[in-house]
N, C-alpha and C positions, 0 to 999 in steps of 0.2 A: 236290304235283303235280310231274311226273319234267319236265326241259327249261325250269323254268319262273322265271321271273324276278319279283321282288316288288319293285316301284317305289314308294316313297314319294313320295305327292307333294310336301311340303316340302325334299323334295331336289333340285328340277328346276328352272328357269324355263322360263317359258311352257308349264306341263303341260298346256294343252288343243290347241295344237301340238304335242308331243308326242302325246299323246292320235291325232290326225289321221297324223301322220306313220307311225306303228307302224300303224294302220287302213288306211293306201294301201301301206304296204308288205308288208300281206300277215300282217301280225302279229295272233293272236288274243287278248284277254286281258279280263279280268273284274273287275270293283271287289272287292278283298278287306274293306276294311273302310276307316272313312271315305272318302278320294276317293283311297285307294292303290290302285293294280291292280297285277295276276298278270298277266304274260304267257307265253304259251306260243313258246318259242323253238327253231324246229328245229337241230340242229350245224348243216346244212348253212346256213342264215341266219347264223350269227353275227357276221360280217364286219359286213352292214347292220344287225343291232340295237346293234351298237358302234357304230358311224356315228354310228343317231340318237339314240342314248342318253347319249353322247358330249357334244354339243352342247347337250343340255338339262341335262345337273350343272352346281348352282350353284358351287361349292365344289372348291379342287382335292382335300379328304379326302372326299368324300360319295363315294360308291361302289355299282353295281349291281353282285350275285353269278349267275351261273347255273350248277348242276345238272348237268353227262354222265353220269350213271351207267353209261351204255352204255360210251360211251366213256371211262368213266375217269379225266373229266376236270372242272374247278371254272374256270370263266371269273369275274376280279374285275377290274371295267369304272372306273375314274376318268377324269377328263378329259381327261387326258394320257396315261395307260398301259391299255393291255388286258394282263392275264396270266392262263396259261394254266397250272394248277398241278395236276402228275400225283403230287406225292409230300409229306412231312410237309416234307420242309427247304425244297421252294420255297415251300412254305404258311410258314414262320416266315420266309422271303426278304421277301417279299410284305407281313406283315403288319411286319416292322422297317420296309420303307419306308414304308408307308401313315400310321405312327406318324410316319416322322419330316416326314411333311410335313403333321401335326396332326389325324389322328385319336385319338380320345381311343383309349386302348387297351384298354376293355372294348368297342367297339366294332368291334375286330379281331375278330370272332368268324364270319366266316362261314361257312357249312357245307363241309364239301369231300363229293366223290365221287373216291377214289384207291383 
């Protein structure tokens, strides 16, 4: 699904706050499979689904990715850093820091759109 963000729930606190907070703010999304949901994220949102998305990582390596193919663009959301990655080098930028602040490193794998 093109814009759209895939939320595990064991990555979040208080996912049913979450849950509520992305439903008032206008956010669409669907249970993908056990209690993870799909959210559909327009560019023009991205600002507030980092906001609330932000807030609910338990972990500073746990990490939401979202999809621009339009734009060109791969948003990788942690607790502390939103980036915004158009090209292979920011994508290897991105994934040395996510490493070094303990994600395991098969776990740097997120999709890009450049």
């Amino acid at each position: 699904m093109k814009n759209s963000a895939y939320i595990l729930d064991w990555t979040m606190n208080d996912y049913d706050n979450l849950k509520f907070k992305l439903k008032n703010s206008g956010f669409e999304f669907e249970k993908a499979e056990k209690e993870h949901i799909r959210v559909t994220v327009p560019f023009n949102k991205i600002d507030s689904f980092v906001d609330i998305v932000q807030v609910h990582l338990n972990a500073p390596q746990n990490y939401v990715d979202v999809q621009f193919p339009d734009e060109k663009k791969s948003i990788v959301i942690f607790q502390a850093k939103k980036f915004v990655i158009t090209n292979d080098k920011e994508n290897e930028k991105v994934k040395e820091w996510a490493i070094s602040i303990g994600l395991p490193t098969e776990q740097a794998d997120w999709k890009t759109s450049y």
